[in-house]
C-alpha positions as CSV (number, residue, x, y, z in Angstrom):
1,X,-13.0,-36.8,-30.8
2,X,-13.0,-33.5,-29.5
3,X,-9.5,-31.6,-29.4
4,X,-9.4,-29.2,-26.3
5,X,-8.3,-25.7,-27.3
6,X,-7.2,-24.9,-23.8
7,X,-4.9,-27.0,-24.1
8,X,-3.2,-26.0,-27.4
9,X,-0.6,-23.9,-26.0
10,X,0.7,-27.0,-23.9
11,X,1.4,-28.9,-26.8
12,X,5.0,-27.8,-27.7
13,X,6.1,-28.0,-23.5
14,X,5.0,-30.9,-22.9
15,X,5.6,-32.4,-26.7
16,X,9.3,-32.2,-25.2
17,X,8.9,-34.8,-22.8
18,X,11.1,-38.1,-24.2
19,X,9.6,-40.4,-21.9
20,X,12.9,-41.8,-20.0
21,X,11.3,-42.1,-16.7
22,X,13.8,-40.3,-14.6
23,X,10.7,-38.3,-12.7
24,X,9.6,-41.4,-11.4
25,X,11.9,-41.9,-8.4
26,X,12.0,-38.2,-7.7
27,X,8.0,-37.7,-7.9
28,X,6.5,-37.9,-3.9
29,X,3.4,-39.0,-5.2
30,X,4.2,-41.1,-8.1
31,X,6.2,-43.0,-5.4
32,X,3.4,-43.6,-3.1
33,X,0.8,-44.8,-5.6
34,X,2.9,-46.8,-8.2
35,X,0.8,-45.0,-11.0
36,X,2.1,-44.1,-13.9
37,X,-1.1,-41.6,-14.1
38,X,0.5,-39.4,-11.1
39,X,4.1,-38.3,-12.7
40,X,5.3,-35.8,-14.9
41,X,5.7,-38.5,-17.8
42,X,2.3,-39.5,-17.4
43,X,0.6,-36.3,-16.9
44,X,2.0,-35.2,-19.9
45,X,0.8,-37.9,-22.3
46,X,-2.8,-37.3,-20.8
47,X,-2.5,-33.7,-21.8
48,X,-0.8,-34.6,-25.1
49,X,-3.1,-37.4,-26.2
50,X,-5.8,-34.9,-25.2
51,X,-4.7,-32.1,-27.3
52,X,-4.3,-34.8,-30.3
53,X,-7.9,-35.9,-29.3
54,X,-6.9,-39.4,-28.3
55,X,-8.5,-38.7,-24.9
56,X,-11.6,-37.0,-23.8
57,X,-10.9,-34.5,-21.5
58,X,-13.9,-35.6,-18.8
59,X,-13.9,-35.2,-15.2
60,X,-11.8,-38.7,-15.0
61,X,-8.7,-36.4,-15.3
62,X,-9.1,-34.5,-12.5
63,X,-7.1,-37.0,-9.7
64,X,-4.2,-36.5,-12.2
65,X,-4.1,-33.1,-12.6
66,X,-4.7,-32.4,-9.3
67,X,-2.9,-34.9,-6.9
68,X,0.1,-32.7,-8.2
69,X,2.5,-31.3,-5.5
70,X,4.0,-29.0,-7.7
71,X,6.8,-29.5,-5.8
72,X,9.3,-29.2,-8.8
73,X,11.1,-32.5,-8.0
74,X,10.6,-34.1,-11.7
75,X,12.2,-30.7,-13.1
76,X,15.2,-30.5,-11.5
77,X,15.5,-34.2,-12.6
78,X,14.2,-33.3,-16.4
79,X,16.8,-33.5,-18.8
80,X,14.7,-31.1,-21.4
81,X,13.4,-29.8,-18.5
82,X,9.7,-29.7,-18.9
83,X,8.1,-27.2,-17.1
84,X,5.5,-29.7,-15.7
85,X,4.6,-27.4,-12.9
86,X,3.1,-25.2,-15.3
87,X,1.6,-27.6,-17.7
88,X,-0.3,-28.9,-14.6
89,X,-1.6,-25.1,-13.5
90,X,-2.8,-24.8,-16.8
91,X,-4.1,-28.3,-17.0
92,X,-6.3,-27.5,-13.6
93,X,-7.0,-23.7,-15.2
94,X,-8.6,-25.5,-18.3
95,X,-10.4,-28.5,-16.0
96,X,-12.1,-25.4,-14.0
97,X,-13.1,-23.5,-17.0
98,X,-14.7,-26.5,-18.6
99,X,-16.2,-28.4,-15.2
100,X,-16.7,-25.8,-13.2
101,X,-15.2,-24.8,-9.7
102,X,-16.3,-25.9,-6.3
103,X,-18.1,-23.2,-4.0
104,X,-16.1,-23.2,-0.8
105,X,-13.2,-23.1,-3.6
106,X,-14.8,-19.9,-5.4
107,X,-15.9,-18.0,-1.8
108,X,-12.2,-18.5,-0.5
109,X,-10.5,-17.6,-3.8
110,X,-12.7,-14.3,-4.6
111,X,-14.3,-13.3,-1.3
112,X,-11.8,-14.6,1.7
113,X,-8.6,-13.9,0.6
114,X,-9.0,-10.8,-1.2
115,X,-10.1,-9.4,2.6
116,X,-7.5,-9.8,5.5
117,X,-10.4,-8.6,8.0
118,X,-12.8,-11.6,7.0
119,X,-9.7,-13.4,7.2
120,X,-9.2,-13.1,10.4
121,X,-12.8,-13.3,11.5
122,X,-12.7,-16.7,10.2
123,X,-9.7,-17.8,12.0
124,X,-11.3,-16.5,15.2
125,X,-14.3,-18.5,14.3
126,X,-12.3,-21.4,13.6
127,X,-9.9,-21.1,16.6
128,X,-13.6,-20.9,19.0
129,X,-14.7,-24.0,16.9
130,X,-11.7,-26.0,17.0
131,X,-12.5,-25.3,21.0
132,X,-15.5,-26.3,20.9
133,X,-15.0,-29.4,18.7
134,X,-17.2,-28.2,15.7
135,X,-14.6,-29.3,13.7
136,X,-16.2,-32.6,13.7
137,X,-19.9,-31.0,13.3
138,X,-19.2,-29.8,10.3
139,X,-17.5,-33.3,8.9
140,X,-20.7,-34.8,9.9
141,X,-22.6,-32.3,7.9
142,X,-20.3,-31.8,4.9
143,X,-20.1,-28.6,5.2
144,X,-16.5,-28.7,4.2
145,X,-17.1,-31.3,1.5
146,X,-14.3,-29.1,-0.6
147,X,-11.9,-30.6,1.8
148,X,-12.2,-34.1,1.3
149,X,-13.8,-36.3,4.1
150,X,-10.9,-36.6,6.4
151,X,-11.3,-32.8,7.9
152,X,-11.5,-33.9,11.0
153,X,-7.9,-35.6,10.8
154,X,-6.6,-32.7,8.9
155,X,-8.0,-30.2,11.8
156,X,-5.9,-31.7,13.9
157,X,-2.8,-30.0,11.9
158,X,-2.5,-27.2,14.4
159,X,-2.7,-27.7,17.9
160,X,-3.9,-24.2,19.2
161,X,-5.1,-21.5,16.7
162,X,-4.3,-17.9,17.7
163,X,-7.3,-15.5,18.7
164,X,-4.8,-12.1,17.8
165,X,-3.3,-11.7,14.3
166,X,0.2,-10.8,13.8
167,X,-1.4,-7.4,12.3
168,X,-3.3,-7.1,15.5
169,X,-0.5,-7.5,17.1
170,X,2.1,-5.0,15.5
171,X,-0.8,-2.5,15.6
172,X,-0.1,-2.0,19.2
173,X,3.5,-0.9,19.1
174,X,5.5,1.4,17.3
175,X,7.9,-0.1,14.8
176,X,11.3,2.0,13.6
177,X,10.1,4.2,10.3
178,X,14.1,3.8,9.5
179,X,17.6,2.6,10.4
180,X,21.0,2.9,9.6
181,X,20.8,0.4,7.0
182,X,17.9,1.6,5.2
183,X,14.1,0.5,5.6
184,X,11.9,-2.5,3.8
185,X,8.5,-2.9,3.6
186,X,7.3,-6.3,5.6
187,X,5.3,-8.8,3.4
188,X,2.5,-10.4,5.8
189,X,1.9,-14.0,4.8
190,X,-1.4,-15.2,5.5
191,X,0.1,-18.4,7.4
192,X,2.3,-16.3,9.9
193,X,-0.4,-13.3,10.0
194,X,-3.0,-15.9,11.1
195,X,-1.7,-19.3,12.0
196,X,1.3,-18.7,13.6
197,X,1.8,-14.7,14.3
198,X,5.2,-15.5,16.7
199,X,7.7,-16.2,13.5
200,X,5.8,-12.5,12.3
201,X,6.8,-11.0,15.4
202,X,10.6,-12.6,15.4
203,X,11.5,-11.8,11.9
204,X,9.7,-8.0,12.7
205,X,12.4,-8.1,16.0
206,X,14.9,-9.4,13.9
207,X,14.7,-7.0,10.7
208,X,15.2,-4.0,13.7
209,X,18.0,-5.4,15.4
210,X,19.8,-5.5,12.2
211,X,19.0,-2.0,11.7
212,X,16.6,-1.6,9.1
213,X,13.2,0.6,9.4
214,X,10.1,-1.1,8.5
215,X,7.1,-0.1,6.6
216,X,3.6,-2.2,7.3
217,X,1.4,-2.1,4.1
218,X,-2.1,-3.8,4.0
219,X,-1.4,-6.6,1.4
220,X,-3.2,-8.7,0.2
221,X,-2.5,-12.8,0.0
222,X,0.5,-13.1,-2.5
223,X,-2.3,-15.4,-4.6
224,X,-0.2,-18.3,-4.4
225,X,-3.4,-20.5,-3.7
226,X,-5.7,-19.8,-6.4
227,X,-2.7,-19.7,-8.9
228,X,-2.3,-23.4,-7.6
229,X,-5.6,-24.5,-8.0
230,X,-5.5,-22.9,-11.4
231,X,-7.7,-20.3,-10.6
232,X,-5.9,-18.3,-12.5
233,X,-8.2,-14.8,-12.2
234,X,-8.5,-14.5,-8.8
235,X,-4.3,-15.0,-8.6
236,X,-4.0,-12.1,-11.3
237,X,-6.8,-9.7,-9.0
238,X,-4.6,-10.5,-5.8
239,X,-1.2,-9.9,-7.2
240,X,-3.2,-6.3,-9.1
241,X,-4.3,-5.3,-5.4
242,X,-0.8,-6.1,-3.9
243,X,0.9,-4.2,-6.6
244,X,-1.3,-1.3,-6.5
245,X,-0.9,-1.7,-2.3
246,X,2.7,-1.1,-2.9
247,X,2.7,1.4,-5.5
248,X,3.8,4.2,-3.0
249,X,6.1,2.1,-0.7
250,X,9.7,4.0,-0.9
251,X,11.9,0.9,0.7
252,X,14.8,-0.7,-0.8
253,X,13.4,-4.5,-0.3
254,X,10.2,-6.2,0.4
255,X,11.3,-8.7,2.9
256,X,8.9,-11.8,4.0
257,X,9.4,-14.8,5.9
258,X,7.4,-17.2,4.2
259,X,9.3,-18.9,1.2
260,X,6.2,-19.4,-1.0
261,X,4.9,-15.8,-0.7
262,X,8.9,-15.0,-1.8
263,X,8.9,-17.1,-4.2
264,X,5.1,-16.2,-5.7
265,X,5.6,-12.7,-5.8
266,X,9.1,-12.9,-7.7
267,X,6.6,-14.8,-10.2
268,X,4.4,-11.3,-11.1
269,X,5.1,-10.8,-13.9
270,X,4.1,-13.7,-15.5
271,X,1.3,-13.5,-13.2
272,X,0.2,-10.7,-15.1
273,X,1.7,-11.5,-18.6
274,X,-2.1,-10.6,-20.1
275,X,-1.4,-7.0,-18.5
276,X,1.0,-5.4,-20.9
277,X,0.4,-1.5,-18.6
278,X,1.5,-3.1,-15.3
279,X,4.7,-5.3,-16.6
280,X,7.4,-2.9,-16.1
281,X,5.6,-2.0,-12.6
282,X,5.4,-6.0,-11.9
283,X,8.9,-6.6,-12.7
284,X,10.1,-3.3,-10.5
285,X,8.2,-5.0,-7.9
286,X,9.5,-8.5,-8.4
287,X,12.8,-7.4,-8.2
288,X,12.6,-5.8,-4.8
289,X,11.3,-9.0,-3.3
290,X,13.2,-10.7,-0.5
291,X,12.7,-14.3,1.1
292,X,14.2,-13.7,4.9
293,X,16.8,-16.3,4.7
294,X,17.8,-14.4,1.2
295,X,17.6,-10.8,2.2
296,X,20.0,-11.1,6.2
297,X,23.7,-12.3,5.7
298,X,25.3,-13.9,8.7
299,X,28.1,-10.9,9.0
300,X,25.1,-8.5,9.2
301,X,23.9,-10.1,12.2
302,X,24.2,-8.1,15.5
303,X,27.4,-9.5,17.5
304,X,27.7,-11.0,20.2
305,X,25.0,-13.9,19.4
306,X,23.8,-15.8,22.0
307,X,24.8,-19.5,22.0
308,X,21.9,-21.5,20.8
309,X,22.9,-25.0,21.8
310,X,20.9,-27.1,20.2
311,X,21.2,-29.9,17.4
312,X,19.1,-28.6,14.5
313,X,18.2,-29.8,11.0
314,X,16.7,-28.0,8.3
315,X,13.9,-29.0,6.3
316,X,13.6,-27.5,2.4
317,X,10.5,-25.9,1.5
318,X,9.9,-26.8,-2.1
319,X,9.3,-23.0,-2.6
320,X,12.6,-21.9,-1.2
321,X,15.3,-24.7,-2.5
322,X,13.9,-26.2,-6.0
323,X,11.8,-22.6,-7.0
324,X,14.3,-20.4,-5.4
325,X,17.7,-21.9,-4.9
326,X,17.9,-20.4,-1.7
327,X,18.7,-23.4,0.6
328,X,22.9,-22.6,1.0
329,X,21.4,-19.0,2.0
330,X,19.1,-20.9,5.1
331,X,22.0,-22.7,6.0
332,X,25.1,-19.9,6.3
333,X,22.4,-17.9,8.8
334,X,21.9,-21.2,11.3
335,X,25.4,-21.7,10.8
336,X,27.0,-18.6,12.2
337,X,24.8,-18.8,15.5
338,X,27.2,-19.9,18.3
339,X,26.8,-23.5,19.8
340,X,23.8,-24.6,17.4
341,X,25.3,-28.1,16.0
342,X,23.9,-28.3,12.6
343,X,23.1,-31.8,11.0
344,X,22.0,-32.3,7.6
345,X,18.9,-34.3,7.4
346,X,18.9,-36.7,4.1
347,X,16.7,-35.8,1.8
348,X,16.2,-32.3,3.2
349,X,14.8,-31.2,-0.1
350,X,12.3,-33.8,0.0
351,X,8.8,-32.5,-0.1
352,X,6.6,-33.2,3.2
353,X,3.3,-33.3,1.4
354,X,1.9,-30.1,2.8
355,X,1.8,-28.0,-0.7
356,X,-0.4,-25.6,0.4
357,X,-3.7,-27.0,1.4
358,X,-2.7,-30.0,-0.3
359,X,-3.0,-32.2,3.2
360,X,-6.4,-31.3,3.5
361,X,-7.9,-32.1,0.0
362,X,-5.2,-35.2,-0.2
363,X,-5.1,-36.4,3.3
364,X,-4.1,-39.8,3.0
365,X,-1.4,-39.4,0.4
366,X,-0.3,-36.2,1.9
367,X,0.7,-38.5,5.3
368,X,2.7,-40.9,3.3
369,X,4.7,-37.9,2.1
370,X,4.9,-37.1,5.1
371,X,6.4,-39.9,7.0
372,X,9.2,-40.4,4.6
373,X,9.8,-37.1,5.7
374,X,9.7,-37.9,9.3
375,X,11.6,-41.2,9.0
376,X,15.4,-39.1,7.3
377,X,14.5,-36.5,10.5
378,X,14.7,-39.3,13.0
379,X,18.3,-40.3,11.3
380,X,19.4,-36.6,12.4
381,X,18.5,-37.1,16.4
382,X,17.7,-33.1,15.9
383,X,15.8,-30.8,18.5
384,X,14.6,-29.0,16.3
385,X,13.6,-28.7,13.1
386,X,13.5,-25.6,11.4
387,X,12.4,-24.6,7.9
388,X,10.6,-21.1,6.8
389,X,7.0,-21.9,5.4
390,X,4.1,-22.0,7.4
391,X,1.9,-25.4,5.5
392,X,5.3,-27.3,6.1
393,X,5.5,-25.9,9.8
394,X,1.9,-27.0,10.5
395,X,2.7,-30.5,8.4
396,X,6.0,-31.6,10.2
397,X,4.6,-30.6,13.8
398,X,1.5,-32.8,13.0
399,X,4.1,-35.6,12.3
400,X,6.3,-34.9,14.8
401,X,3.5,-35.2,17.1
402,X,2.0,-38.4,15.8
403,X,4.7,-40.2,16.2
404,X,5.8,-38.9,19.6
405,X,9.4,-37.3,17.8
406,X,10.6,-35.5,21.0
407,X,11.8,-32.2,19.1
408,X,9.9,-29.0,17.7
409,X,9.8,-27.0,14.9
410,X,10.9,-23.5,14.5
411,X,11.0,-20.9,11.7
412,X,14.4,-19.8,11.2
413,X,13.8,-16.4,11.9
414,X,12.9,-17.8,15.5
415,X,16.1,-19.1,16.3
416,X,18.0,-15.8,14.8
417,X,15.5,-13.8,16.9
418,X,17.0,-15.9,20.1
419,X,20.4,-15.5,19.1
420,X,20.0,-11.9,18.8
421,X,17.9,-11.0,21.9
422,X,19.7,-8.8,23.7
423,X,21.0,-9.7,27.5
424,X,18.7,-9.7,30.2
């Protein structure tokens, strides 16, 4: 039998793996569908027994290496901790070198993303369609076949897409160049610059009021999404463009609200391990990244706050506790805002199932996730829910409004923005 050389590399990482099972009650997926095929233990004697040609590597593998939420859950719960995140990155990188990679997949990757302007036209196009109900249309037609067939349940996801980007937005006003605490540069996430521009526009209000300066740069999206579908090139061209974007920025920080982007573009330089003359400027750029909830401390915040009273919980983004550690951070801010009553939810750092795009390829499992999710926020009796990643924003309020939960969700830099609005 054939032994995959793509794989070769994997073999000591996942050779590590001892078997004891401890990633199966910490695995999302592996708890919804019972199979031993969708945990870390399992993935990695499939990749193993491949690599010692005990299993043909066919397209049977591909549920399995990618149903993945690479949500990090089995790692923290390794004891050699396996990197299983990574073997299953490289495990889809190899499955779309040798089978090939969808087309809506390859124009989104290499065309859409490396283009904030077509971008945004197709967000406009999709906010007119989701008026007109052509959302359904093109279920009926397949045009979205890359999507899985339940689009038209997935669409659903956001209520009410914006017609104005956050760019568009900012480009109207004049932002402080500088401020007595120095100046960033603001990272634009494509979820916040497209889906939900207000968090964009709270963070921007917020970053002022704590006196800092901002710079805007045209970047690019962090590549997060092709990394995770293992498209591995377009992920290295993106991250390239962003670096080269920034080349010139003179700010102490690059600050963004979204916890993946953060947490992505920390990851460069391994991103672009095969490009020995940008390291040192990858790791420079790494090391001036900021997630929000990381870069503000609570005695920075402008005083007096406004009371915010309401009872809140937050929810973990995989990207922000498990690849970050930044949770505690998250918390200290709600914490020092006046009359918010904080209750932890259980389970915070349990994943909802949105990974991404992951609740549109994986529907179905995506909303078992979920409602695990939704059943330890019911057990808080919060208002709101906050958390600081757009795919789990657009997740939980999709839950939250299937089940008729009478709260909302809200990005923390939201409710900082309220506490620090000035009288009047």
């Amino acid at each position: 039998m054939e032994r995959v050389a793509e794989f070769l590399p994997l073999y000591d990482e996942v050779a590590r793996c001892n078997r004891c099972g401890f990633c199966q009650p910490t695995c999302p997926i592996y708890r919804v569908t019972g199979k031993e095929g969708s945990v870390a233990r399992g993935h990695h004697a499939q990749v193993r027994a491949v690599i010692e040609g005990r299993l043909p590597f066919t397209p049977r593998l591909k549920t399995s290496f990618f149903e993945c939420l690479l949500c990090r859950a089995c790692v923290a719960n390794c004891f050699p901790a396996v990197k299983t995140h990574q073997v299953m990155v490289a495990a889809r990188a190899a499955y779309r070198r040798r089978f090939g990679q969808p087309r809506l997949e390859r124009l989104l990757f290499h065309q859409l993303l490396p283009s904030p302007s077509r971008m945004r036209l197709l967000l406009k196009l999709a906010a007119l369609g989701k008026l007109a109900g052509l959302s359904r249309l093109a279920q009926s037609l397949e045009i979205l076949g890359w999507f899985g067939k339940r689009i038209s349940q997935a669409g659903g996801m956001v209520q009410d897409l914006p017609l104005r980007s956050l760019r568009e937005e900012v480009g109207r006003r004049v932002l402080p160049s500088s401020g007595p605490r120095g100046r960033v540069a603001y990272f634009f996430s494509c979820g916040f610059d497209l889906i939900y521009p207000r968090v964009g526009e709270a963070t921007l209000q917020l970053l002022e009021r704590c006196g800092y300066g901002i710079q805007l740069l045209p970047n690019l999206c962090c590549g997060l999404p092709p990394y995770s579908y293992g498209d591995l090139q377009a992920a290295a061209h993106l991250a390239r463009q962003n670096l080269l974007i920034f080349r010139e920025a003179e700010v102490e920080a690059i600050v963004t609200d979204c916890s993946s982007c953060s947490s992505f573009l920390k990851e460069y330089p391994q991103i672009l391990e095969d490009h020995p003359d940008l390291q040192q400027e990858a790791r420079s750029f790494s090391q001036k990244v900021r997630d929000l909830s990381e870069f503000l401390r609570a005695e920075e915040l402008p005083r007096p706050l406004n009371p915010f009273s309401h009872r809140v919980t937050f929810h973990d983004p995989c990207h922000l506790s498990r690849y970050q550690g930044l949770a505690p951070r998250a918390r200290a801010l709600l914490r020092a805002v006046p009359g918010l009553d904080f209750v932890e939810m259980p389970e915070a750092d349990w994943c909802c199932g949105a990974a991404g795009s992951y609740h549109l390829v994986h529907y179905d499992q995506s909303m078992k996730v979920l409602e695990r999710k939704l059943n330890n926020l019911e057990k808080t009796g919060a208002e709101i829910l906050s958390t600081s990643c757009p795919s789990c924003m657009m997740q939980l309020s999709f839950g939250m409004r299937s089940r008729g939960y009478p709260g909302r969700v809200m990005h923390l830099a939201e409710i900082l923005q309220e506490a620090t609005s000035p009288p009047g």
